[in-house]
LOGU-902206 format. One record per residue (C-alpha): residue number from 1; x, y, z; residue in three letters. Coordinates in Angstrom, 2 decimals. Layout:
residues N
[NUM [X Y Z] 'Ala'],
...
This chain:
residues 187
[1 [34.30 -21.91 -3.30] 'Unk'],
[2 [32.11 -18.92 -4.57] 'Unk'],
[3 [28.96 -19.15 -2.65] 'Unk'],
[4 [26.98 -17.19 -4.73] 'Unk'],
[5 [26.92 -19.60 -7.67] 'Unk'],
[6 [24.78 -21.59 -5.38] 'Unk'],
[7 [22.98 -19.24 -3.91] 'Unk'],
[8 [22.32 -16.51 -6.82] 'Unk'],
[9 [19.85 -13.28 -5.82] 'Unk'],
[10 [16.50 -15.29 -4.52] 'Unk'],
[11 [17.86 -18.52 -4.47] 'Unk'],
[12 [18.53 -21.76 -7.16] 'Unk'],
[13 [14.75 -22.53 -7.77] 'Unk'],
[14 [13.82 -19.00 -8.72] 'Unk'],
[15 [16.74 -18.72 -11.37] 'Unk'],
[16 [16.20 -23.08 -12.72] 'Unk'],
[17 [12.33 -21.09 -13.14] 'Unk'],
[18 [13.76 -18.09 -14.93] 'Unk'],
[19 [15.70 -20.36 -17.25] 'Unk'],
[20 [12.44 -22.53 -18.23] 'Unk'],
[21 [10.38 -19.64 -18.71] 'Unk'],
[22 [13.01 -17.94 -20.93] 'Unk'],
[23 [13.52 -21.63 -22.43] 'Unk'],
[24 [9.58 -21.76 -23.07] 'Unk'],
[25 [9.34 -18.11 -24.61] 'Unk'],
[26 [12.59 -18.95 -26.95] 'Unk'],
[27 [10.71 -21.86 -28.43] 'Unk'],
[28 [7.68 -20.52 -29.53] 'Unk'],
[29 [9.62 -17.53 -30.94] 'Unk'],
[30 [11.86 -20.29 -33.02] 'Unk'],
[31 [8.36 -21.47 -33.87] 'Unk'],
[32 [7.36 -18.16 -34.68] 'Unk'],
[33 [9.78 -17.28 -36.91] 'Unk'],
[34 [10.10 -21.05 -38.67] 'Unk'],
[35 [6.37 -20.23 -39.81] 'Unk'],
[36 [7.42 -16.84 -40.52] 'Unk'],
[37 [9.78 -18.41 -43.20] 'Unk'],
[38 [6.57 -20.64 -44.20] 'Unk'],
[39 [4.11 -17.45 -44.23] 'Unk'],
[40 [6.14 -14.78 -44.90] 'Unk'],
[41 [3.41 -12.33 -47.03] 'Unk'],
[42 [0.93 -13.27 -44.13] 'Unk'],
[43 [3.44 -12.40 -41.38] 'Unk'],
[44 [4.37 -9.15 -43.23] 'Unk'],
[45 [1.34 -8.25 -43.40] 'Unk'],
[46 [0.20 -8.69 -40.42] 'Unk'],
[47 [3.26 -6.85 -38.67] 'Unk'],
[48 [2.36 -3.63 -40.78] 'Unk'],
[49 [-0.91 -3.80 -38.66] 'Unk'],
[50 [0.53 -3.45 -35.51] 'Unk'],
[51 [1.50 -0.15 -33.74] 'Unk'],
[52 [5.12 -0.38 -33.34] 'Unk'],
[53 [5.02 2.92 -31.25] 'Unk'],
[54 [2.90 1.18 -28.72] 'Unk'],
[55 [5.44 -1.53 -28.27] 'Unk'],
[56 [8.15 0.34 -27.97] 'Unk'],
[57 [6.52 2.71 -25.61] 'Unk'],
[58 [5.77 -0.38 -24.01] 'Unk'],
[59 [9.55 -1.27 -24.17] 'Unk'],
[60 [10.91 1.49 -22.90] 'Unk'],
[61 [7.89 1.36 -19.28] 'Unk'],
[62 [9.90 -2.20 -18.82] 'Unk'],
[63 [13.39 -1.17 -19.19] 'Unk'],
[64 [12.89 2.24 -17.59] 'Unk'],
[65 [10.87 0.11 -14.33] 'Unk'],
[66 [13.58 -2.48 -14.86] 'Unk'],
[67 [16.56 0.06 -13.63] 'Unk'],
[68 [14.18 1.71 -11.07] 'Unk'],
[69 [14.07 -2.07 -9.29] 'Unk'],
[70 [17.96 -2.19 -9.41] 'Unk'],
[71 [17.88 1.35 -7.61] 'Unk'],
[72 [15.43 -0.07 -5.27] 'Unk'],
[73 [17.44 -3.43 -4.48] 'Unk'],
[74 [20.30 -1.04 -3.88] 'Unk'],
[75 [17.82 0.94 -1.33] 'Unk'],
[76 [17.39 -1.65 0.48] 'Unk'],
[77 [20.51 -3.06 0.53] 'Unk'],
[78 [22.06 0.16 2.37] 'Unk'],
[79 [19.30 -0.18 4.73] 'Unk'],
[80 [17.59 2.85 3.39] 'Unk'],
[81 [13.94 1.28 3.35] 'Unk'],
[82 [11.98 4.83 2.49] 'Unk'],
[83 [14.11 5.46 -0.67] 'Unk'],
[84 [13.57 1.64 -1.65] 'Unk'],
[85 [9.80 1.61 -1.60] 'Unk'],
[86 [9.66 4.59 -3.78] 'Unk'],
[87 [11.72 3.29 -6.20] 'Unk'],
[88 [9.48 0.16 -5.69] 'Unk'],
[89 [6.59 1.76 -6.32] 'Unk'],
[90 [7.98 3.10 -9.46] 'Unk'],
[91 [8.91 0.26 -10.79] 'Unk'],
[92 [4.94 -0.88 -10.31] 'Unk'],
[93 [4.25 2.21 -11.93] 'Unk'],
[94 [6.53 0.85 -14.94] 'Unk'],
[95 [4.45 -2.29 -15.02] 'Unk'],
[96 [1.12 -0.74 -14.80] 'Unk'],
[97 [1.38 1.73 -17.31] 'Unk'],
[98 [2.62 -1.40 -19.97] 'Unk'],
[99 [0.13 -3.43 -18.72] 'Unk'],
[100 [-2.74 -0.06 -19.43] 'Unk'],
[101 [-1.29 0.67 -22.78] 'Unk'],
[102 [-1.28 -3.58 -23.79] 'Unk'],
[103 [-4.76 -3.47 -22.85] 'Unk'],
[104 [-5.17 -0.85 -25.38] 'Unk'],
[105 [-3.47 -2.36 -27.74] 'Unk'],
[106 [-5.97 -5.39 -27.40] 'Unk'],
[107 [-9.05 -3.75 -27.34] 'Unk'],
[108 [-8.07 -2.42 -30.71] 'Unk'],
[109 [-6.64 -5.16 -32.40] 'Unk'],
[110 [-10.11 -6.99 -30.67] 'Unk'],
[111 [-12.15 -4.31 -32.54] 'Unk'],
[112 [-10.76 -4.90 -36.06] 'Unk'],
[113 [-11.41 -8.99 -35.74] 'Unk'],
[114 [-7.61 -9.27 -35.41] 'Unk'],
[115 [-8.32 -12.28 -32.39] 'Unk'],
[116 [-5.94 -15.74 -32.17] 'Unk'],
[117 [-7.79 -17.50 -34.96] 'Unk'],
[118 [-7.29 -14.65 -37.80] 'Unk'],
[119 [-3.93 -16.12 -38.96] 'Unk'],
[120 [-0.86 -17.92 -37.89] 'Unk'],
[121 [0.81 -14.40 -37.28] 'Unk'],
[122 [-1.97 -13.45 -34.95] 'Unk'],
[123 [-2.01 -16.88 -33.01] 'Unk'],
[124 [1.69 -16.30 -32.04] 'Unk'],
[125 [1.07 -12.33 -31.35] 'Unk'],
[126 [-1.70 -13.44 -28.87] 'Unk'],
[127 [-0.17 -16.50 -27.46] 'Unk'],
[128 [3.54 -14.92 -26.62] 'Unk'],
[129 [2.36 -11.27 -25.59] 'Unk'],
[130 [-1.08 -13.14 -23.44] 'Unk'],
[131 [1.75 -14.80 -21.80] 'Unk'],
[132 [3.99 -12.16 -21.22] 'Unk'],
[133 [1.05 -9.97 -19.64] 'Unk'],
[134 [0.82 -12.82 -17.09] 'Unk'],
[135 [4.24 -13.08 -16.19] 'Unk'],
[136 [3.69 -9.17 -15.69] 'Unk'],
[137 [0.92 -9.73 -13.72] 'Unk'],
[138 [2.37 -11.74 -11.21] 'Unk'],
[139 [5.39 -9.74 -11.02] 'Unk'],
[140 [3.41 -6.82 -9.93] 'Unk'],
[141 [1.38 -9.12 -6.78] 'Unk'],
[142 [5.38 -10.03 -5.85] 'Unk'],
[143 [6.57 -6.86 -5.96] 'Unk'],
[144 [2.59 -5.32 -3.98] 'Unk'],
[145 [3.79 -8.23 -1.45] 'Unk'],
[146 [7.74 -7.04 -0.98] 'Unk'],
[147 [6.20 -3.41 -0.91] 'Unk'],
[148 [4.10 -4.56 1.91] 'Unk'],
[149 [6.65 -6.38 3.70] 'Unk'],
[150 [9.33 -3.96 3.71] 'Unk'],
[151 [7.07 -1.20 4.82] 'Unk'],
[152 [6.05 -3.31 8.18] 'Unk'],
[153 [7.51 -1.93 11.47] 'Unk'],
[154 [8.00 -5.38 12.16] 'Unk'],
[155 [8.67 -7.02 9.20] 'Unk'],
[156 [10.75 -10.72 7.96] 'Unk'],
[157 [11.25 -9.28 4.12] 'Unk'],
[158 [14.94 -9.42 3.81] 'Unk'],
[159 [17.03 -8.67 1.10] 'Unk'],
[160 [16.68 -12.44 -0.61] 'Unk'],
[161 [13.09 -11.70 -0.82] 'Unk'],
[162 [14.05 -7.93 -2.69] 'Unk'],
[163 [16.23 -10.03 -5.15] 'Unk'],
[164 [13.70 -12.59 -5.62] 'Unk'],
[165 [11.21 -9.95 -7.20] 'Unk'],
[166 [13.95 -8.10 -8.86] 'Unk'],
[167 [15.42 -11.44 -10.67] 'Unk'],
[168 [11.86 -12.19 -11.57] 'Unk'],
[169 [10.74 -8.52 -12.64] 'Unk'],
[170 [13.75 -8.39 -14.74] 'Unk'],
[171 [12.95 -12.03 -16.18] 'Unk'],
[172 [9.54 -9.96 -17.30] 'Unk'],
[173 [11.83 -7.14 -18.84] 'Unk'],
[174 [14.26 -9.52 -20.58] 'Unk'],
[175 [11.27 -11.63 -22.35] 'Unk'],
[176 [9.89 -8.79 -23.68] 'Unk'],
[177 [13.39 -7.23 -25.04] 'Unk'],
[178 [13.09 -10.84 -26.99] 'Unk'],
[179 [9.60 -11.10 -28.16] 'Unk'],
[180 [9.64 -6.92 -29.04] 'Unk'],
[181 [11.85 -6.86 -32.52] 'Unk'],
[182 [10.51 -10.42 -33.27] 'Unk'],
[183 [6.76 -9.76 -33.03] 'Unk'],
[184 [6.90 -6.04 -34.32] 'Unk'],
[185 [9.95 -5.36 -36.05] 'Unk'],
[186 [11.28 -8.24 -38.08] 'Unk'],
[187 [10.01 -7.50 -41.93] 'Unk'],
């Protein structure tokens, strides 16, 4: 019997979470493009207003952080704890710099009356990407608290708790590879 269909990289709960959340996000982007088909001059329109260079800059901090926590999981794994901090620490680098060039992205869209209630498009933009941001959020306190832990002398972080905040850092990456082309490329 293959044990690790039981026990996937941080455990059954983590990845029955992981599937809800990417359940929950794949709704509302069905949603989002049902009214699409409903408003399409609105949602158009509105797409033309947003700064598709942000979000893919924004893409590639995620996927770039994304293969930096794989290098770091593999760190750790060889018992090399120095090299898998760094690489830790990159990978919150990754997140931080999205999560600065998002806020950005808000405070302009903010500026320009562009807020949840403007239009349908708008209510979906803020909703899914609001959302998102969160899940990025708390990936970055998990992966400050596995940074701490593994950089004890005497420290109980052990490699389930690495793959824990890897599966759930990558959850982060994969959502946004989904909501990206719908929310700014889809014409």
């Amino acid at each position: 019997m293959n044990k690790n269909i039981y026990y996937p990289p941080g455990g059954i709960l983590l990845w029955i979470i992981i599937f809800l959340e990417l359940i929950t996000f794949g709704m509302a982007l069905v949603a989002m493009v049902y009214y699409d088909t409903l408003e399409p001059e609105v949602f158009h329109t509105s797409r033309l207003q947003l700064n598709s260079t942000i979000g893919t800059v924004n893409t590639i901090f995620l996927i770039v952080s994304g293969y930096f926590m794989a290098v770091s999981v593999r760190y750790f794994k060889n018992n090399k704890v120095k090299k898998s901090s760094l690489f830790l620490k990159l990978t919150m680098l990754g997140g931080l710099l999205f999560l600065i060039l998002k806020s950005f992205e808000y405070s302009h869209k903010i500026e320009l009356g562009l807020t949840i209630g403007y239009n349908t498009f708008y209510t979906f933009y803020w909703l899914l990407t609001l959302f998102h941001v969160i899940h990025v959020i708390v990936g970055l306190v998990i992966l400050v608290s596995v940074h701490i832990g593994i950089n004890k002398k005497k420290t109980s972080t052990n490699i389930e708790d690495v793959e824990a905040s890897a599966a759930f850092w990558h959850m982060c990456d994969l959502i946004w590879l989904l909501l990206f082309p719908i929310i700014y490329l889809l014409f």
